[in-house]
C-alpha positions in Angstrom: -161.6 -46.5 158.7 -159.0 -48.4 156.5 -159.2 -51.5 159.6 -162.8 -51.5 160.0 -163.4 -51.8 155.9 -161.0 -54.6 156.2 -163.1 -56.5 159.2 -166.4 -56.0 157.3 -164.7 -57.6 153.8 -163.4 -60.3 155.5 -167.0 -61.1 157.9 -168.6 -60.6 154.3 -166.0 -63.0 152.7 -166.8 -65.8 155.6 -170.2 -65.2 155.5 -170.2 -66.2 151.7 -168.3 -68.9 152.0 -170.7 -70.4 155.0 -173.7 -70.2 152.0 -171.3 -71.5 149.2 -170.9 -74.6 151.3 -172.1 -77.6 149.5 -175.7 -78.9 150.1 -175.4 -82.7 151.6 -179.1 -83.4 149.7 -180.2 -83.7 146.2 -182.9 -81.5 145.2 -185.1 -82.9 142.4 -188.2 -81.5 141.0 -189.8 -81.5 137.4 -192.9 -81.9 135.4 -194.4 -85.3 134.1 -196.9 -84.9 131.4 -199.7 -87.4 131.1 -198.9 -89.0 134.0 -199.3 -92.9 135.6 -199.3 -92.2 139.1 -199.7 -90.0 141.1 -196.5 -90.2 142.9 -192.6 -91.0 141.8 -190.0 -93.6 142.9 -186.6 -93.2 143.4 -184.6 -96.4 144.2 -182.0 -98.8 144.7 -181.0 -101.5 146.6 -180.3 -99.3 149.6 -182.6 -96.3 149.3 -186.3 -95.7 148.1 -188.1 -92.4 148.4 -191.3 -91.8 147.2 -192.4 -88.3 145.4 -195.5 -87.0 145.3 -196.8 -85.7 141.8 -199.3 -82.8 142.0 -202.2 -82.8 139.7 -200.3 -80.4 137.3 -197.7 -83.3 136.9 -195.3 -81.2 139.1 -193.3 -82.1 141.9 -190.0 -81.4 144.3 -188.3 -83.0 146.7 -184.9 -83.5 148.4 -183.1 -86.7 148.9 -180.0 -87.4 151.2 -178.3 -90.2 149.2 -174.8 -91.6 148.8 -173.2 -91.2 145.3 -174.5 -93.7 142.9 -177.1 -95.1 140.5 -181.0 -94.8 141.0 -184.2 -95.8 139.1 -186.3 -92.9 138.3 -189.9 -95.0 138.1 -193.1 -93.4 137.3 -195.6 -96.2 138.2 -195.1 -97.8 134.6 -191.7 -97.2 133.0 -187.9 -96.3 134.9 -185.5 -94.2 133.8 -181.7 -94.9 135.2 -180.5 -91.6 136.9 -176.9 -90.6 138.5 -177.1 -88.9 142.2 -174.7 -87.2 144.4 -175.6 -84.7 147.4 -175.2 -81.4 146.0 -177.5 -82.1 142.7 -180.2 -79.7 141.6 -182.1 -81.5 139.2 -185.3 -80.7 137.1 -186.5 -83.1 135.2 -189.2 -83.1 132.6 -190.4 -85.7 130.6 -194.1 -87.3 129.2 -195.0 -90.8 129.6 -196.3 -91.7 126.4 -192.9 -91.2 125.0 -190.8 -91.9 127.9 -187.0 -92.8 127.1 -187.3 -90.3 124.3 -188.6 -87.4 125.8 -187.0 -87.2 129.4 -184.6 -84.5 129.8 -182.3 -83.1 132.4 -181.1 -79.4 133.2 -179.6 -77.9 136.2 -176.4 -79.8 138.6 -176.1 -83.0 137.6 -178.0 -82.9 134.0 -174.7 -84.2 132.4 -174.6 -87.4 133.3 -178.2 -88.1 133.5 -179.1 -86.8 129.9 -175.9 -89.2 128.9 -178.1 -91.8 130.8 -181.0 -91.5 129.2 -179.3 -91.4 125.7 -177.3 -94.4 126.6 -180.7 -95.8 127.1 -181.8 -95.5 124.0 -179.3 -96.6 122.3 -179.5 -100.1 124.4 -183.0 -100.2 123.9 -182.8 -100.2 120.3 -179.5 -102.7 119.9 -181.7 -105.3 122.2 -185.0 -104.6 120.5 -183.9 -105.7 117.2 -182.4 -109.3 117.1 -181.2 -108.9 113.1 -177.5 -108.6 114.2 -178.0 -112.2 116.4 -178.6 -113.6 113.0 -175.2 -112.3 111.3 -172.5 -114.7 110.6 -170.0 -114.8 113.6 -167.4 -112.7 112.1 -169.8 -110.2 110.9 -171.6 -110.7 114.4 -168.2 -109.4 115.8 -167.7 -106.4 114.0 -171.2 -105.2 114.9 -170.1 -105.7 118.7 -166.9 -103.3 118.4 -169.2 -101.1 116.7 -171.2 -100.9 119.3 -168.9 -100.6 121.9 -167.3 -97.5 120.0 -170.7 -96.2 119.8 -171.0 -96.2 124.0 -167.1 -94.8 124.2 -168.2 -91.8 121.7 -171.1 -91.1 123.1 -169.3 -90.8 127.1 -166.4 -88.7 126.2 -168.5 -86.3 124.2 -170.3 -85.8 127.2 -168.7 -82.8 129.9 -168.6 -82.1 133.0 -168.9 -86.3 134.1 -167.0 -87.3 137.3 -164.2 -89.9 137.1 -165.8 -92.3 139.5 -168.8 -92.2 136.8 -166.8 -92.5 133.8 -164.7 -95.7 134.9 -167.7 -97.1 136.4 -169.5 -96.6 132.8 -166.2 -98.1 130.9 -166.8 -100.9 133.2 -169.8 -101.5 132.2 -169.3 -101.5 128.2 -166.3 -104.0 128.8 -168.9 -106.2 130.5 -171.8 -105.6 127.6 -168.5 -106.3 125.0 -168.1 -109.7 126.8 -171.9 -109.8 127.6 -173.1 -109.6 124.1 -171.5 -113.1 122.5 -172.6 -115.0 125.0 -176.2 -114.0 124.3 -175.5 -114.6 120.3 -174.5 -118.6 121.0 -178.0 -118.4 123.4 -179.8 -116.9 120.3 -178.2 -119.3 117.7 -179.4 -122.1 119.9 -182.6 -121.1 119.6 -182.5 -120.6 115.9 -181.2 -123.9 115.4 -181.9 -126.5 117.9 -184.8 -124.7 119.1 -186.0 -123.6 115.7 -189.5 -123.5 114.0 -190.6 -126.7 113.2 -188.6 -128.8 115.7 -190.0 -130.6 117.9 -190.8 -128.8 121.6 -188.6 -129.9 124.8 -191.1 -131.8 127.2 -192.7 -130.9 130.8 -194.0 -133.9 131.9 -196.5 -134.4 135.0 -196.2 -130.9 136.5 -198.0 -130.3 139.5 -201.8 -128.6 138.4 -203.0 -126.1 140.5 -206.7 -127.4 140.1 -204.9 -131.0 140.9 -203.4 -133.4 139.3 -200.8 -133.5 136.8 -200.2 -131.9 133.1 -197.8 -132.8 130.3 -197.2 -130.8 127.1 -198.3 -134.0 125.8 -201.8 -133.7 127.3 -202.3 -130.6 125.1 -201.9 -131.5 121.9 -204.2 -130.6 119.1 -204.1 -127.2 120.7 -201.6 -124.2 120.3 -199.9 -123.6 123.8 -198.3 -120.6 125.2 -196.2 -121.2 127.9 -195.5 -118.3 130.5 -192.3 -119.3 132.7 -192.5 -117.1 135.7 -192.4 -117.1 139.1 -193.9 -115.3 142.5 -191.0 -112.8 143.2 -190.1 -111.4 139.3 -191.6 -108.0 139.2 -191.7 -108.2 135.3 -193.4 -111.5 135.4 -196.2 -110.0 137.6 -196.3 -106.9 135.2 -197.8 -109.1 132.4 -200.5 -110.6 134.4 -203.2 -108.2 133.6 -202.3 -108.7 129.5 -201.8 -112.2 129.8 -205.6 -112.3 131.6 -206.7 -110.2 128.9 -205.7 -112.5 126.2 -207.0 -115.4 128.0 -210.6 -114.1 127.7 -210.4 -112.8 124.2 -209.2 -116.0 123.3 -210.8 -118.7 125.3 -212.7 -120.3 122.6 -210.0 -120.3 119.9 -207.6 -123.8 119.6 -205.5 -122.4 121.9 -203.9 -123.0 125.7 -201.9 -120.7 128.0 -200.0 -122.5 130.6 -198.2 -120.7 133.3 -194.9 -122.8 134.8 -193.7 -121.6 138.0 -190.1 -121.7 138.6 -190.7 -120.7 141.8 -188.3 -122.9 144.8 -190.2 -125.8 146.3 -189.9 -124.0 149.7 -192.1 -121.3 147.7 -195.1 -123.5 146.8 -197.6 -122.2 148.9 -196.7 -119.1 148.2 -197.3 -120.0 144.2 -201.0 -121.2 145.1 -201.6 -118.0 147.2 -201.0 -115.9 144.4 -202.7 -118.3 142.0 -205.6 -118.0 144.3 -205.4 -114.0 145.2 -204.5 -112.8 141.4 -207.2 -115.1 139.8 -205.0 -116.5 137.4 -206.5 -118.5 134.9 -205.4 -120.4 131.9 -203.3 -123.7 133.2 -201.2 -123.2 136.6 -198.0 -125.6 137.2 -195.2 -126.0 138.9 -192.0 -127.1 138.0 -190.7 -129.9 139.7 -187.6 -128.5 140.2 -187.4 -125.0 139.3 -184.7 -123.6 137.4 -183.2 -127.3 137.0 -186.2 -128.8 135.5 -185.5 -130.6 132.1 -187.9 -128.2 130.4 -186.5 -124.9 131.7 -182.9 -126.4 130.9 -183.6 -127.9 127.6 -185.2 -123.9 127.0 -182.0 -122.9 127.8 -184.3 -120.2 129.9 -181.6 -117.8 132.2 -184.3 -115.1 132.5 -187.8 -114.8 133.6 -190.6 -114.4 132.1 -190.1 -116.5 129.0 -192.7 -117.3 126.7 -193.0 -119.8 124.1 -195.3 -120.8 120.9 -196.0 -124.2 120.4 -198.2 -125.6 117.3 -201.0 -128.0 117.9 -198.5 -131.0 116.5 -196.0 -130.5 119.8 -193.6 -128.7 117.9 -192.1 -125.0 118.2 -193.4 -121.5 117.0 -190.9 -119.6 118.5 -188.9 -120.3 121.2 -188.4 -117.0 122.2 -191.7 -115.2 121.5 -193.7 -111.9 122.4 -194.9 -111.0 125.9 -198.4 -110.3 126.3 -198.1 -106.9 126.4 -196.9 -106.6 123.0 -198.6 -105.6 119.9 -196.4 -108.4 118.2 -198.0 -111.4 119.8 -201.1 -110.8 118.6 -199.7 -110.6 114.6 -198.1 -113.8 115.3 -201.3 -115.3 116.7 -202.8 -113.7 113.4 -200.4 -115.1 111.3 -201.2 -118.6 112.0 -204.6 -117.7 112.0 -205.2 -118.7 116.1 
């Protein structure tokens, strides 16, 4: 009896080991309230699954990935998540309060709610340009503030793998060494390309209803300029606002030009999209896309960018609100467009 007790322990022990064995998928499900889509992205460079999203906002899925980082992207805002195979995530979160409301619990939760608050806290040192205005030594403290900050805030967080955590001290080094080059970008800008100077030149740009424009054939007129270009998601993402604004304010004193930086092997792909979006306002092309004069005297390393310029040719703001934004629309109020 002793001997066949033993065989049954050890078939049960081996049996329970078979269903400890680790899961090679991620299992993610959740709740999204108020919803954009009705279905969920999850991405990177090398993977993309899409989710469906019931009509209660629930959903579940699996996904067989390699260890890494992921967008989480609802159809209007992403979310940065952490996956391995052997996750079980729920996720819940509501769109009209996205970054501040998404929230993690099962396998994996750690990192990603340390993701999501690390989110946060980038969103709100990049939303607020005051500390680009600080005197350089002052400018440096704030920086290893913020660095500290990021340290604190990943080893208060448990239970994060190794691989994670040097990849995310990575990551704050670069931000550290990131962060002053952007302040001499934004100093340039308050200084050489302040209010009141007068605005860097595009001269003869190709016009998508033919011809040529100059900055210089708009003056008497407030223009804001949209750099973009066909393949920059974000860029696209403002269409509908900038189209929006361009009827609303079609018969004030004001022009919105659209520069393509798009490469010149790329131009008929810029009139395709001209043609299939409907843009309006004033279309042109760069001569020589990120190398033209006016994109370098911008000092412009990102896309979109969007300028002010008064009806005298010289600068609003170099730098100034996307369509999208409540903000634009004060500053258009503010000088009374």
């Amino acid at each position: 009896m002793r001997k066949l007790l033993l065989i049954l322990t050890t078939a049960l022990f081996i049996v329970s080991c078979e269903n400890e064995a680790p899961k090679d998928y991620v299992t993610l499900q959740g709740t999204v309230t108020n919803q954009n889509s009705d279905s969920i992205i999850v991405a990177n460079r090398n993977f993309k699954k899409k989710i469906m999203v019931n009509e209660d906002g629930t959903f579940s899925d699996t996904l067989k990935v390699e260890p890494g980082n992921y967008v989480f992207f609802d159809g209007s805002e992403q979310a940065s998540l952490y996956l391995e195979n052997g996750y079980d995530l729920n996720v819940t979160l509501d769109t009209k309060e996205f970054d501040e409301t998404i929230k993690f619990e099962g396998e994996g939760a750690d990192a990603n709610n340390y993701l999501a608050q690390k989110a946060l806290m980038q969103e709100r040192i990049f939303e607020d340009d005051s500390m680009f205005t600080l005197e350089k030594e002052e400018f440096d403290a704030k920086v290893n503030e913020i660095h500290g900050e990021f340290t604190n805030l990943l080893n208060s967080t448990q239970n994060l793998d190794s691989t994670f955590v040097a990849q995310q001290t990575r990551q704050f080094d670069g931000l550290k060494q990131f962060l002053p080059k952007m302040y001499e970008e934004k100093q340039y800008l308050l200084t050489v390309l302040g209010e009141g100077k007068p605005s860097p030149k595009f001269e003869n740009y190709e016009n998508y209803n033919g011809g040529t424009t100059s900055l210089d054939d708009l003056k008497g007129k407030y223009v804001y300029v949209d750099v973009w270009a066909t393949w920059c998601a974000p860029c696209k993402a403002e269409i509908p606002y900038l189209k929006e604004l361009e009827e609303e304010y079609r018969d004030k004193n004001i022009e919105f030009v659209s520069i393509s930086v798009d490469k010149a092997k790329d131009h008929e792909t810029w009139k395709n999209m001209v043609a299939e979006k409907e843009l309006k306002g004033v279309q042109l092309f760069a001569e020589n896309d990120w190398n033209s004069q006016f994109v370098k005297d911008y000092k412009i390393n990102g896309i979109p960018r969007f300028i002010l310029i008064d009806p005298d040719g010289n600068i609003i703001t170099p730098d100034a609100p996307r369509p999208s934004s409540e903000k634009l629309i004060e500053l258009f109020n503010e000088y009374e467009i």
